[in-house]
gemmi code that builds the backbone of each chain (N, CA, C; Angstrom):
import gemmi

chains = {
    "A": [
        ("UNK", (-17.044, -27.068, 33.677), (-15.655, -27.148, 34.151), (-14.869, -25.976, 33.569)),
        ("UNK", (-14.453, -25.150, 34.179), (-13.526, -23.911, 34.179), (-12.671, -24.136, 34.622)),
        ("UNK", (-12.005, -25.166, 34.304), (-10.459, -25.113, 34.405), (-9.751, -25.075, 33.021)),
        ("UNK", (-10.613, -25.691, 32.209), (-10.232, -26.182, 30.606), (-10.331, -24.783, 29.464)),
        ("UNK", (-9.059, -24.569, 28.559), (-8.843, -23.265, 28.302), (-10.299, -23.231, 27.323)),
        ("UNK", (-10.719, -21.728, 27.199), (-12.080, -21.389, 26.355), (-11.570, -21.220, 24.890)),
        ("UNK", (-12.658, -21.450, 24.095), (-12.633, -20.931, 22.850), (-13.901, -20.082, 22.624)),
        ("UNK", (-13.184, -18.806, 21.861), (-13.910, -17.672, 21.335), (-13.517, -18.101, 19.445)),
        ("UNK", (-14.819, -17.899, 19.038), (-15.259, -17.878, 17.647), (-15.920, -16.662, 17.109)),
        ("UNK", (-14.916, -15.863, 16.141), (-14.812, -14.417, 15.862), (-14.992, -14.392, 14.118)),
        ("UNK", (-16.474, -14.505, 13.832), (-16.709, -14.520, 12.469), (-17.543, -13.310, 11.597)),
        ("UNK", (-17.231, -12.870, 10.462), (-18.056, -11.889, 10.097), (-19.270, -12.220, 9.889)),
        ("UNK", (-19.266, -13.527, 9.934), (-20.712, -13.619, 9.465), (-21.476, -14.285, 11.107)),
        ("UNK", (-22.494, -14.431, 11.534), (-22.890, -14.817, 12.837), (-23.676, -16.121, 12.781)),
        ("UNK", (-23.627, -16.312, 11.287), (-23.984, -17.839, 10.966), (-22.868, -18.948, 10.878)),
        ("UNK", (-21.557, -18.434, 10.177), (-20.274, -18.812, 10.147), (-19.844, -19.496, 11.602)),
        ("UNK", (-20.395, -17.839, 12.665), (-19.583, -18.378, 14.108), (-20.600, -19.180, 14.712)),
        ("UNK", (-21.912, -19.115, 14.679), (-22.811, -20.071, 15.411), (-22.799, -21.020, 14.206)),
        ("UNK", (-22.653, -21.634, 13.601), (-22.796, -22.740, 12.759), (-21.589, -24.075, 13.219)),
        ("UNK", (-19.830, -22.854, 13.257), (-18.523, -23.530, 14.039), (-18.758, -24.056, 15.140)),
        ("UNK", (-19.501, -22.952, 16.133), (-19.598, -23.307, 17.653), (-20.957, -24.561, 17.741)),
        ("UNK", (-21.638, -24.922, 16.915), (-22.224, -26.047, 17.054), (-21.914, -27.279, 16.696)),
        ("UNK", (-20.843, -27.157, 15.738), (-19.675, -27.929, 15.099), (-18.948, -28.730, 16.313)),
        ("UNK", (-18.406, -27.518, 17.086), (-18.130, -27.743, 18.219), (-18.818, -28.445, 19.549)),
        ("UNK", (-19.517, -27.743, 19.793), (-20.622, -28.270, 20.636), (-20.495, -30.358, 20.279)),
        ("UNK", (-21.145, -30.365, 19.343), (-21.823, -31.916, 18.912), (-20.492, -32.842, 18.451)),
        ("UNK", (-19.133, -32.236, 18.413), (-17.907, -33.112, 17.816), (-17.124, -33.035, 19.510)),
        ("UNK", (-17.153, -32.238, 20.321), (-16.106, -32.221, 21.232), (-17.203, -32.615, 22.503)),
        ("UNK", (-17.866, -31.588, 22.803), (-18.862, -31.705, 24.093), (-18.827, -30.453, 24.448)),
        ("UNK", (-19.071, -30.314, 26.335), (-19.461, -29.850, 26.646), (-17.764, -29.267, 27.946)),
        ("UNK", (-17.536, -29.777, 27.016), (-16.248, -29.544, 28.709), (-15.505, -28.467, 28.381)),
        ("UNK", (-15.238, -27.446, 26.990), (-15.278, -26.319, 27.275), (-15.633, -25.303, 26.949)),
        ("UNK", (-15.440, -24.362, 28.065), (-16.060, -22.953, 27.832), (-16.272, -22.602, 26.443)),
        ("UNK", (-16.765, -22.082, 25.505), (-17.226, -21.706, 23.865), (-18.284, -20.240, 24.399)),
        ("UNK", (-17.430, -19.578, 23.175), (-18.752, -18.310, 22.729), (-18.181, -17.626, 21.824)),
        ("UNK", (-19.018, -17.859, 20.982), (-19.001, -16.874, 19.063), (-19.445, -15.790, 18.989)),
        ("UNK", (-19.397, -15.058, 18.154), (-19.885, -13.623, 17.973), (-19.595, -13.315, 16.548)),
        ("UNK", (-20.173, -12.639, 15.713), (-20.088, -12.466, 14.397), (-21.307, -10.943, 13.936)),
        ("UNK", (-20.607, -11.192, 13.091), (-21.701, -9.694, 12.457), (-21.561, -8.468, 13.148)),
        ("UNK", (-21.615, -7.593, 12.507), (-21.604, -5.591, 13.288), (-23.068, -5.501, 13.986)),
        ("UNK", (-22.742, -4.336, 14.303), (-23.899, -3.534, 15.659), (-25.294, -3.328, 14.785)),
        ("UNK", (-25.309, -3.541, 13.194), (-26.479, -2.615, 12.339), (-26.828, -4.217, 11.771)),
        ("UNK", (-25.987, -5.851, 12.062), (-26.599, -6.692, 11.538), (-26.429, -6.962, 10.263)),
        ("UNK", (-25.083, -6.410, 9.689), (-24.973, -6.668, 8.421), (-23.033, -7.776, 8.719)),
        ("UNK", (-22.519, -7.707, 7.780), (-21.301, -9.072, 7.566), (-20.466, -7.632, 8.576)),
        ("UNK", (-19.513, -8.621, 9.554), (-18.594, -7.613, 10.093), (-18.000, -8.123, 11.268)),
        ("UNK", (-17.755, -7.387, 12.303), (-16.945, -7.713, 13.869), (-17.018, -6.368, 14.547)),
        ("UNK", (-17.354, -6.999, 15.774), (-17.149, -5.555, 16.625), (-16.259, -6.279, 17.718)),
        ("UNK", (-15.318, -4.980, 18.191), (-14.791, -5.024, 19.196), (-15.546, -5.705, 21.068)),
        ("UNK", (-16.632, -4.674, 20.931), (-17.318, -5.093, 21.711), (-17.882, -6.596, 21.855)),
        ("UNK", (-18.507, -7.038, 21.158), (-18.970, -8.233, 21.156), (-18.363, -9.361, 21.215)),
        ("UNK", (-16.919, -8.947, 20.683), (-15.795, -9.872, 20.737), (-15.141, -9.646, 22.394)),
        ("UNK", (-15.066, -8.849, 23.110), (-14.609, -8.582, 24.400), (-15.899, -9.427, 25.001)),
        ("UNK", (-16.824, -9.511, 24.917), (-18.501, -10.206, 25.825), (-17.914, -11.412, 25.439)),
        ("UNK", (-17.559, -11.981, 24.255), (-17.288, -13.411, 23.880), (-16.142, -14.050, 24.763)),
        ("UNK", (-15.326, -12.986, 24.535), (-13.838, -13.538, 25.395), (-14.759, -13.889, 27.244)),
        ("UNK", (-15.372, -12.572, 27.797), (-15.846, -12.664, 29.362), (-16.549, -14.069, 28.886)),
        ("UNK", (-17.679, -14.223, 28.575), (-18.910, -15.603, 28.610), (-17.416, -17.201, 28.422)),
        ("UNK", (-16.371, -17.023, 27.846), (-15.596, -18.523, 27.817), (-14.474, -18.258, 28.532)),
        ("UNK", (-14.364, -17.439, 29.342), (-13.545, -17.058, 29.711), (-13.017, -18.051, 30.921)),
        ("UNK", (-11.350, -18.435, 30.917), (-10.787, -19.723, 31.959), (-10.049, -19.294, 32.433)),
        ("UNK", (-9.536, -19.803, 33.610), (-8.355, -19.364, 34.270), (-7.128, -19.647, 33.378)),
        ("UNK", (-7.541, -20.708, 32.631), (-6.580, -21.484, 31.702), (-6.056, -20.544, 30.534)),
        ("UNK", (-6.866, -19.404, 30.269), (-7.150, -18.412, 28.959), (-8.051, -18.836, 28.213)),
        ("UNK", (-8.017, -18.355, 26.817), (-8.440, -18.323, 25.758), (-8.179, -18.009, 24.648)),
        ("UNK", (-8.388, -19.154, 23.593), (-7.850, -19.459, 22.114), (-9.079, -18.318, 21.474)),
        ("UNK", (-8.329, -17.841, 20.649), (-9.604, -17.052, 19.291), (-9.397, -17.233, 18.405)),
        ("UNK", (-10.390, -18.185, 17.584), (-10.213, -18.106, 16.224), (-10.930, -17.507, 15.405)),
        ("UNK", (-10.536, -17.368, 14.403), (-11.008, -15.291, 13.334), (-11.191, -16.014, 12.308)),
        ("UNK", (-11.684, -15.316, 11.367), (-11.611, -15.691, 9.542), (-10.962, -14.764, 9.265)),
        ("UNK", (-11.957, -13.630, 8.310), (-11.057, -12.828, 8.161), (-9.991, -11.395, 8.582)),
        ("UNK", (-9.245, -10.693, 7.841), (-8.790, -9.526, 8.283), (-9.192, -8.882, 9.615)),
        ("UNK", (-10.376, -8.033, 10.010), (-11.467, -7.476, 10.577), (-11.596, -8.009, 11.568)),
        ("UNK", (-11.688, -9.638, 11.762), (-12.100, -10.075, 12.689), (-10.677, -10.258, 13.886)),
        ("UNK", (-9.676, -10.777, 12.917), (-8.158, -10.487, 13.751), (-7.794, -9.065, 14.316)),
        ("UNK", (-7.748, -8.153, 13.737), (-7.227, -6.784, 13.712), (-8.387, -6.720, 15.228)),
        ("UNK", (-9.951, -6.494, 14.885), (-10.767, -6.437, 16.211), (-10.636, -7.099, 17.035)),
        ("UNK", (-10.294, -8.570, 16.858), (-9.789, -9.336, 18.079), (-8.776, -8.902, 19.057)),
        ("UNK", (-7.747, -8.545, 18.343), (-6.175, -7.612, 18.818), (-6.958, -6.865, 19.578)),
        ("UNK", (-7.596, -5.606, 18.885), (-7.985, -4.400, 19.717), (-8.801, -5.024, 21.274)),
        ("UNK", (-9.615, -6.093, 20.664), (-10.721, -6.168, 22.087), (-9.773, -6.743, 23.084)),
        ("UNK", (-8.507, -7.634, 23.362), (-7.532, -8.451, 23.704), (-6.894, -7.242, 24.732)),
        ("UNK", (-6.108, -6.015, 24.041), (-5.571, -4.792, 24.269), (-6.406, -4.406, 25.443)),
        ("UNK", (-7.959, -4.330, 24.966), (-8.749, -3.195, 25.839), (-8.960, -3.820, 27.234)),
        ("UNK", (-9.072, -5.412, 26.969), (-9.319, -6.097, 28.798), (-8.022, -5.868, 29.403)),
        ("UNK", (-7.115, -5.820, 28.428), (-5.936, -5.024, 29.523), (-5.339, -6.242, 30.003)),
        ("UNK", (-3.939, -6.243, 30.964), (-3.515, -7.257, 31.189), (-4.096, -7.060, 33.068)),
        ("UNK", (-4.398, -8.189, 33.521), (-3.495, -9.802, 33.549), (-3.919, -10.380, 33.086)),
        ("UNK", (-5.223, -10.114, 32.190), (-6.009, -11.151, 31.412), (-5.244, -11.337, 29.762)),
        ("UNK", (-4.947, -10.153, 29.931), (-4.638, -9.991, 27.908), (-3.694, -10.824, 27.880)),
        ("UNK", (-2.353, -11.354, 28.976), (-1.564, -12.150, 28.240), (-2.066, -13.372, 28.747)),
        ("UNK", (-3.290, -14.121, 28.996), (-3.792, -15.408, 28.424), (-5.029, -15.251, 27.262)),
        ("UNK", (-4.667, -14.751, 26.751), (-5.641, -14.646, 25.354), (-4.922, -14.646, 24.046)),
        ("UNK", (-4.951, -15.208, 23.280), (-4.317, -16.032, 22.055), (-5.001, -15.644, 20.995)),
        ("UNK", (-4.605, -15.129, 19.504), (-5.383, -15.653, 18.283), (-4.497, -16.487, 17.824)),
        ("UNK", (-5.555, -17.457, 17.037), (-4.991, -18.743, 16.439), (-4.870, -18.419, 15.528)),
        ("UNK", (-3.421, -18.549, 14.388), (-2.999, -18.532, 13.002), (-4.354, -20.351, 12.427)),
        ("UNK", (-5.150, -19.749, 12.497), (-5.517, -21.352, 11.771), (-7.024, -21.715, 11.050)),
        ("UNK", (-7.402, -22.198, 10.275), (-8.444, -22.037, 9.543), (-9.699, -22.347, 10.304)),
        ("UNK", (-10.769, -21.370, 10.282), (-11.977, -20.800, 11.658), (-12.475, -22.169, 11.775)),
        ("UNK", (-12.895, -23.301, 11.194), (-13.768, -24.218, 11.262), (-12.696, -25.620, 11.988)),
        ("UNK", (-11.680, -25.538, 11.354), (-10.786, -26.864, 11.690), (-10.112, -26.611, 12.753)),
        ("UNK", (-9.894, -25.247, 13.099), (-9.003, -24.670, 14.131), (-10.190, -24.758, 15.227)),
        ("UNK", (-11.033, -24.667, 15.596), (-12.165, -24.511, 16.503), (-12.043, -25.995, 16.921)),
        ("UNK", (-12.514, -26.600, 16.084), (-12.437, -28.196, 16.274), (-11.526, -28.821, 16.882)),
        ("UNK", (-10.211, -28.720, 16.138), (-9.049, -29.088, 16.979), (-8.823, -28.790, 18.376)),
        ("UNK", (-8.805, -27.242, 18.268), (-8.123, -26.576, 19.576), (-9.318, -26.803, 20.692)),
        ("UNK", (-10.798, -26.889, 20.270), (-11.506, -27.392, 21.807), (-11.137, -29.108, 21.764)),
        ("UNK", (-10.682, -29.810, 20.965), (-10.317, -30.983, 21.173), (-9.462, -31.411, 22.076)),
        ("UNK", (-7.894, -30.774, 21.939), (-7.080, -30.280, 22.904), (-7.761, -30.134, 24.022)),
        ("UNK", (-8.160, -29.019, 24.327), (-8.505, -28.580, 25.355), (-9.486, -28.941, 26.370)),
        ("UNK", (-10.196, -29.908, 25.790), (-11.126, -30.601, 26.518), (-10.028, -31.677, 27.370)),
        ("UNK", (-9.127, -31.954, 26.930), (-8.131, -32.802, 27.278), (-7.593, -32.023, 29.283)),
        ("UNK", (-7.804, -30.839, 28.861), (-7.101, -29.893, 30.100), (-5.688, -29.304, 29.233)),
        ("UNK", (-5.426, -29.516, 28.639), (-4.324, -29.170, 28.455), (-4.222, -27.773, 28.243)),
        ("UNK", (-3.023, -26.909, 28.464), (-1.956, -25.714, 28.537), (-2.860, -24.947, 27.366)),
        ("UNK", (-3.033, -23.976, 27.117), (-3.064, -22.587, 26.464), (-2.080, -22.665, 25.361)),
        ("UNK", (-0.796, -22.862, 25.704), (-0.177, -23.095, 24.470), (-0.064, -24.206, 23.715)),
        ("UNK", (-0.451, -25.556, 24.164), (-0.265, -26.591, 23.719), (-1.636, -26.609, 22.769)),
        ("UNK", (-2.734, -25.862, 23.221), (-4.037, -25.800, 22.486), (-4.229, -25.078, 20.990)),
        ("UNK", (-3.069, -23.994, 21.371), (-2.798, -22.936, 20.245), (-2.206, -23.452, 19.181)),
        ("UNK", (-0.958, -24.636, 20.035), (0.292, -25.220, 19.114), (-1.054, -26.654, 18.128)),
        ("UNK", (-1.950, -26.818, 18.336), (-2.384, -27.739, 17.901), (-3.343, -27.453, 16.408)),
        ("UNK", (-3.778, -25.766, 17.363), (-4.510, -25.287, 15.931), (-3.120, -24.772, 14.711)),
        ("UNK", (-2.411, -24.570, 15.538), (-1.209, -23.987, 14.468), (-0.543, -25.166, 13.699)),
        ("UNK", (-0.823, -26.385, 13.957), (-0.614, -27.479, 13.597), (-1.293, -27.596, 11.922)),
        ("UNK", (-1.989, -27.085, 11.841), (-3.324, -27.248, 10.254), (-2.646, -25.808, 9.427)),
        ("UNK", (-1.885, -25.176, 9.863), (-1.653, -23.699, 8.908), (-0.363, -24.399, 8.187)),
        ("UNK", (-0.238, -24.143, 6.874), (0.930, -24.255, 6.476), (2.376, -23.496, 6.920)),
        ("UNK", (3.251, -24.794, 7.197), (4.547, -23.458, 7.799), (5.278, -22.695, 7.082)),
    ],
    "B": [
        ("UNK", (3.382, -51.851, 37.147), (3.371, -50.413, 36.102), (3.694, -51.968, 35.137)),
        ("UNK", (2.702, -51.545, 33.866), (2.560, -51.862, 32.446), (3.881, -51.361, 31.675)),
        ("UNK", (4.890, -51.941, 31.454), (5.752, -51.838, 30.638), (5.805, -51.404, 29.457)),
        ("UNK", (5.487, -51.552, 28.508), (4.451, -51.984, 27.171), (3.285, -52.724, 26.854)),
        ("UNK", (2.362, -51.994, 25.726), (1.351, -52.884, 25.381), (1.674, -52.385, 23.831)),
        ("UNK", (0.821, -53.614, 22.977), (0.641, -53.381, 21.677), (-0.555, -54.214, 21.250)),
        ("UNK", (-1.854, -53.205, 20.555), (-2.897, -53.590, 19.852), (-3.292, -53.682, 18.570)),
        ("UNK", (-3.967, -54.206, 17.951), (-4.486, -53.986, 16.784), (-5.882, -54.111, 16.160)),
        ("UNK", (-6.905, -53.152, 15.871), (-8.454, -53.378, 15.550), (-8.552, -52.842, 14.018)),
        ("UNK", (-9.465, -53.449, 13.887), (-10.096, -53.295, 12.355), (-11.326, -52.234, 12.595)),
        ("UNK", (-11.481, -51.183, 11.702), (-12.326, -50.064, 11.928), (-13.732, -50.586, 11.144)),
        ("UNK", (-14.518, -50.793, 11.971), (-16.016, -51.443, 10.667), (-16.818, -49.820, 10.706)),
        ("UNK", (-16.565, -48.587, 11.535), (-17.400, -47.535, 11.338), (-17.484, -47.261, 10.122)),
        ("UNK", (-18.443, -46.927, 9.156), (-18.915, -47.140, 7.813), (-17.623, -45.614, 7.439)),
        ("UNK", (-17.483, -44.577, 8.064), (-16.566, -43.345, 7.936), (-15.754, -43.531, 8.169)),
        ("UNK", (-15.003, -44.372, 9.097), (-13.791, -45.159, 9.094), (-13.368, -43.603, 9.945)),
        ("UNK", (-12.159, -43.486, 10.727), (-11.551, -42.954, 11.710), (-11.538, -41.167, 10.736)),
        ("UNK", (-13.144, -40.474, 10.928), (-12.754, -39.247, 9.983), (-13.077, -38.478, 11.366)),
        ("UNK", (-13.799, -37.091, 11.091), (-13.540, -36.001, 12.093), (-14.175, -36.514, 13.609)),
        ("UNK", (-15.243, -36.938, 14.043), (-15.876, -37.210, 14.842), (-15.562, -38.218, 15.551)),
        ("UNK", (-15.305, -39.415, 14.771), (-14.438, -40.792, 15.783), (-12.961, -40.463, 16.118)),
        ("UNK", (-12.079, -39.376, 14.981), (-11.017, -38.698, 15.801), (-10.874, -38.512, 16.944)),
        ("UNK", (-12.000, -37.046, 16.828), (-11.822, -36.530, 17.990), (-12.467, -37.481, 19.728)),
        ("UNK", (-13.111, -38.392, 19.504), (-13.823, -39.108, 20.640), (-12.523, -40.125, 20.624)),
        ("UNK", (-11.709, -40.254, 19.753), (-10.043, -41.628, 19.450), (-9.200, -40.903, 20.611)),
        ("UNK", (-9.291, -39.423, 20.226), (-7.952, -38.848, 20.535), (-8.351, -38.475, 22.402)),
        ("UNK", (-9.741, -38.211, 22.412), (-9.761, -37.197, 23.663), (-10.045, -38.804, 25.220)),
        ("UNK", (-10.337, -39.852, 24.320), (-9.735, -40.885, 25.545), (-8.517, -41.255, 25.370)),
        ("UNK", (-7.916, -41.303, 24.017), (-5.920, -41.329, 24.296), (-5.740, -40.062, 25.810)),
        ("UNK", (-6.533, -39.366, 25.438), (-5.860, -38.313, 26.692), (-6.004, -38.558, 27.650)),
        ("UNK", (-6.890, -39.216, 28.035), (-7.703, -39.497, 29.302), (-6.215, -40.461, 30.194)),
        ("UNK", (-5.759, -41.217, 29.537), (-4.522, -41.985, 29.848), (-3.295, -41.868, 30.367)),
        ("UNK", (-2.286, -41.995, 31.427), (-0.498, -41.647, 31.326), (0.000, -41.843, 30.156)),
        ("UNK", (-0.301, -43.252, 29.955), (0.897, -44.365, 29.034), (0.935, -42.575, 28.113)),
        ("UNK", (2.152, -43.347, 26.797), (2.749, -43.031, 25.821), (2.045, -43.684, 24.690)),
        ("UNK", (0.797, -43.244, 24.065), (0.168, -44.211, 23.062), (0.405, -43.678, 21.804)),
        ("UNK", (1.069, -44.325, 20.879), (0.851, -44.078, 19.335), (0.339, -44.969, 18.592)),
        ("UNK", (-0.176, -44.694, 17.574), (-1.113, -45.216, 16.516), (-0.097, -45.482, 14.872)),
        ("UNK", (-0.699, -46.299, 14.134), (0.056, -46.501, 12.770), (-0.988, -47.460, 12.085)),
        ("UNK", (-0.873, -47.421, 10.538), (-1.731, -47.702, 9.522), (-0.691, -49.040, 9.284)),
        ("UNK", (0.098, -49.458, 9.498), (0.657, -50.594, 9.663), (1.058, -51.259, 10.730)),
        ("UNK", (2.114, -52.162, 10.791), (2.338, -52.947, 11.880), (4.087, -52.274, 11.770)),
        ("UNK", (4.289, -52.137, 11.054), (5.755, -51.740, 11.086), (5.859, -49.502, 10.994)),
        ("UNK", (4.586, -49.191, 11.042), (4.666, -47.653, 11.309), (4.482, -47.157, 10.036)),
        ("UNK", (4.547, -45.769, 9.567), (5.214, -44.723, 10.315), (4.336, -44.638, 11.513)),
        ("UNK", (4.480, -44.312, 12.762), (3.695, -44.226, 14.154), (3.706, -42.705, 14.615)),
        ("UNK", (2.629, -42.685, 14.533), (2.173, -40.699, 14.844), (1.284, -41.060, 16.545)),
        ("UNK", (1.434, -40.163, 16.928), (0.682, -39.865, 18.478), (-0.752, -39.682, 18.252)),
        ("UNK", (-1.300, -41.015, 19.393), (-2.329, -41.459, 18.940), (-3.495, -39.952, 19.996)),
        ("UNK", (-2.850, -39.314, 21.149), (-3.323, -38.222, 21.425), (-3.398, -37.161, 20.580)),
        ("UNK", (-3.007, -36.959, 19.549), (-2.281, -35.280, 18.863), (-4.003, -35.806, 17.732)),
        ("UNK", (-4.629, -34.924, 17.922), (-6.415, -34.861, 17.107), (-5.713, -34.426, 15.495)),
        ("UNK", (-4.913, -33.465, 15.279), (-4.610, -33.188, 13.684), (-4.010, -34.413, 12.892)),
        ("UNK", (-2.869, -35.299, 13.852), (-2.446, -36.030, 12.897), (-3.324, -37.296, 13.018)),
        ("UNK", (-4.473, -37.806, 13.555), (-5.014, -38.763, 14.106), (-5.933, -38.439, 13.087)),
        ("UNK", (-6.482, -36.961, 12.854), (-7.462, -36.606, 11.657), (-6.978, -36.848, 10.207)),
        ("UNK", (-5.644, -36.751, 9.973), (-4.493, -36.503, 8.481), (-4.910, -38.277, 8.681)),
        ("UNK", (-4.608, -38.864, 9.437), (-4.724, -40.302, 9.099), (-5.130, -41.273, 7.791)),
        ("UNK", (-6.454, -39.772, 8.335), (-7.590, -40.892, 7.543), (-7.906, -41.980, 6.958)),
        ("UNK", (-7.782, -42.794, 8.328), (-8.201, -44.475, 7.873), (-9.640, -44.414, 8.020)),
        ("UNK", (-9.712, -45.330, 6.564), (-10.924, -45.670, 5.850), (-11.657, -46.591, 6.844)),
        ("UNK", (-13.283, -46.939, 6.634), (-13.478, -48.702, 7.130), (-12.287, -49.781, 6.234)),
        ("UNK", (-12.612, -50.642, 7.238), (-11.701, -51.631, 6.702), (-10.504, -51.811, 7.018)),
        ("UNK", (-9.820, -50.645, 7.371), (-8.173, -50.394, 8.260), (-8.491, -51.040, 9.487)),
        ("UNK", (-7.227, -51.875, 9.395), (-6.477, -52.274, 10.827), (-5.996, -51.418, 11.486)),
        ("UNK", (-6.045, -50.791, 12.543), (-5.198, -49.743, 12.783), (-4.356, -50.207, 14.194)),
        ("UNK", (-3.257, -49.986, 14.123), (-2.177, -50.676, 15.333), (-1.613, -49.559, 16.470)),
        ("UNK", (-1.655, -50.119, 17.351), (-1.967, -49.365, 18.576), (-0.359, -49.851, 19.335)),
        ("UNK", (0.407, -48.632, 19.870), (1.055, -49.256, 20.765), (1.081, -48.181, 22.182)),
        ("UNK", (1.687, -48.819, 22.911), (1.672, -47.836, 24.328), (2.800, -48.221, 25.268)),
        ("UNK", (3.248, -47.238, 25.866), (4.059, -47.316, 26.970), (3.406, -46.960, 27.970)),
        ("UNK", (4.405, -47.072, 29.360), (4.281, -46.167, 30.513), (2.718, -46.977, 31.550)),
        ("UNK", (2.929, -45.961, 32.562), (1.685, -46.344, 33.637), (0.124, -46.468, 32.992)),
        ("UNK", (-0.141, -47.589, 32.770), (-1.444, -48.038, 32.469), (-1.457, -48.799, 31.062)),
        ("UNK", (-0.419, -48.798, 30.123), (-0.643, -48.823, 28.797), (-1.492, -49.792, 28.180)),
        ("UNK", (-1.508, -50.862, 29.245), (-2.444, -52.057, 28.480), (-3.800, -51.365, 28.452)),
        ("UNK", (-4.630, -50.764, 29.639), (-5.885, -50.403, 29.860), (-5.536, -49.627, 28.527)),
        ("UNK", (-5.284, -48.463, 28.744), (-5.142, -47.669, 27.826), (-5.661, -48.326, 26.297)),
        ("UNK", (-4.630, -49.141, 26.024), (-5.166, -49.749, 24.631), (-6.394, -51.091, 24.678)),
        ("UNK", (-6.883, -51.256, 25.462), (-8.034, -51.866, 26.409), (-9.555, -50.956, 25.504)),
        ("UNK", (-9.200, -49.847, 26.630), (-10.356, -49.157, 26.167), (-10.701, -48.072, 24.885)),
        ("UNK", (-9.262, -48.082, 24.046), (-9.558, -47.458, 22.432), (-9.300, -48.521, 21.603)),
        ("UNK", (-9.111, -49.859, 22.052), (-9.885, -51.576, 20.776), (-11.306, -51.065, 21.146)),
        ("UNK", (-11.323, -51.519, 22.530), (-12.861, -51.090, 22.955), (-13.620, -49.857, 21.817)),
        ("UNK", (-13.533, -49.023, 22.153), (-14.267, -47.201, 21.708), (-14.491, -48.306, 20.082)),
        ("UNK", (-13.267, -48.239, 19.089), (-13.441, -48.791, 17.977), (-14.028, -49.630, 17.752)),
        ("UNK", (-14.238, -50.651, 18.274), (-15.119, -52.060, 17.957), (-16.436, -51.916, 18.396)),
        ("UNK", (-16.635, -50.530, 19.221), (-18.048, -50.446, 19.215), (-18.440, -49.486, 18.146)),
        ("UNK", (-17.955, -48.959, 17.477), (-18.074, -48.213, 15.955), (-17.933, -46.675, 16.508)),
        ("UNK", (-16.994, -46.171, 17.591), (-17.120, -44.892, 18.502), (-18.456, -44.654, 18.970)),
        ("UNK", (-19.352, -45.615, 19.618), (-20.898, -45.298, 20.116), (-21.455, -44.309, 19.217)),
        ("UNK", (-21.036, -44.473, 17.956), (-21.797, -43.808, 16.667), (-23.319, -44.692, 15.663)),
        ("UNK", (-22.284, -46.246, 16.003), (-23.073, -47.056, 14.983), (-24.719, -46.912, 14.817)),
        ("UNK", (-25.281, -47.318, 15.899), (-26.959, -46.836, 15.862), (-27.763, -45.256, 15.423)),
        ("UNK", (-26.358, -44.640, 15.932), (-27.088, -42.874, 15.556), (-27.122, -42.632, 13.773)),
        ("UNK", (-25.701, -43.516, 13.079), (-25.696, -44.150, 11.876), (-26.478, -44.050, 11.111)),
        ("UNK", (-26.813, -45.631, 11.348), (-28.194, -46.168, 10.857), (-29.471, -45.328, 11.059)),
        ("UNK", (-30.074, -44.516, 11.981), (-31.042, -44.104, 11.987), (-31.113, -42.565, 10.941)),
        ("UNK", (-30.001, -42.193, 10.620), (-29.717, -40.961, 9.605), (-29.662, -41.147, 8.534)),
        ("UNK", (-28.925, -42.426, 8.614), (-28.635, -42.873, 6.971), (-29.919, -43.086, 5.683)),
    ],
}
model = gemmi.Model(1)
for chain_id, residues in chains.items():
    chain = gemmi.Chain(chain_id)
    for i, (resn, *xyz) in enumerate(residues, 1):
        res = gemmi.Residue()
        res.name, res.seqid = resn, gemmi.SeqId(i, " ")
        for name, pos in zip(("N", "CA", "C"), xyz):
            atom = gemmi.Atom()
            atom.name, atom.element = name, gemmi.Element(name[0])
            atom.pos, atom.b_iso = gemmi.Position(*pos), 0.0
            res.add_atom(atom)
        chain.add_residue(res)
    model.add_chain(chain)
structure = gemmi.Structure()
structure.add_model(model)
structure.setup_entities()
């Protein structure tokens, strides 16, 4: 079902993001779109732009898509890969202010629901201190 | 149209309402119209029994009663089928036991 907004999981490590996205998988289901990406081009701790742009296409909804990051690197590359698809896509694509494991959880929780892009975002932003 | 409903179940899932029966609590609250909120008493505080973060902050133990109310189009079903979900232990109980 591609109507329900996607989540992208943007970790330096590629155990971090496939470890979340199975988190996901087995706590929410199957109803939405998901795809992680983690680690640099040489296989060591990191983020690439690229891989993070393939992540956004593979969960990609009409609804958009939530990204949640760990650290620095992975936000800053998220931004850039967000920028490079360019709009009309870039303004339904979101990073979530919210911690990579609880924020994943939540926000495909939401979203399995159908609910809004922002209401999915507002839910992971729900767990960050204000 | 269901005016109001109001429920109340006792949680016997050995984890009592933590990440996993949350999220399976919260994503059939959604499934619903009514207006459903949830509370660790009978007199509240009453948080939205759809919203997965505060349904997770909950954290009722086994052993919690947990009280259910609802408004709007459907509300009785509504709280129908999350006594239901709970009293069957969130179709967790057997996967449970065989891990434990």
């Amino acid at each position: 079902m591609k109507s329900n907004v996607g989540i992208v999981i943007v970790s330096h490590s590629p155990k971090v993001a496939e470890g979340t996205a199975d988190m996901v998988r087995q706590m929410v289901g199957d109803e939405v779109p998901l795809a992680w990406c983690g680690g640099n081009p040489e296989g060591g701790l990191g983020t690439s732009v690229e891989a993070i742009m393939n992540a956004i296409d593979q969960a990609w909804s009409e609804a958009g898509v939530a990204i949640l990051v760990d650290l620095g690197g992975a936000e800053t590359n998220s931004e850039m890969a967000i920028e490079m698809i360019g709009e009309p896509r870039a303004g339904r694509i979101v990073i979530c202010n919210a911690p990579i494991v609880e924020g994943a959880v939540m926000a495909a929780t939401e979203a399995s629901g159908g609910a809004a892009l922002k209401d999915v975002v507002a839910t992971a932003h729900e767990l960050s201190p204000a | 149209m269901d005016a109001n409903a109001q429920a109340s179940v006792l949680i016997t899932h050995e984890v009592g309402l933590h990440a996993r029966p949350s999220v399976k609590f919260t994503k059939l609250a959604k499934t619903f119209p009514a207006q459903i909120e949830m509370a660790l008493t009978a007199h509240g505080p009453w948080i939205d029994a759809k919203s997965i973060v505060k349904v997770m902050a909950a954290k009722a133990p086994k052993g919690t009663t947990i009280h259910l109310r609802a408004s709007g189009e459907g509300a009785s079903d509504a709280l129908r089928a999350l006594v239901d979900l709970v009293e069957r232990d969130f179709d967790e109980g057997a996967a449970h036991a065989r891990t434990a």
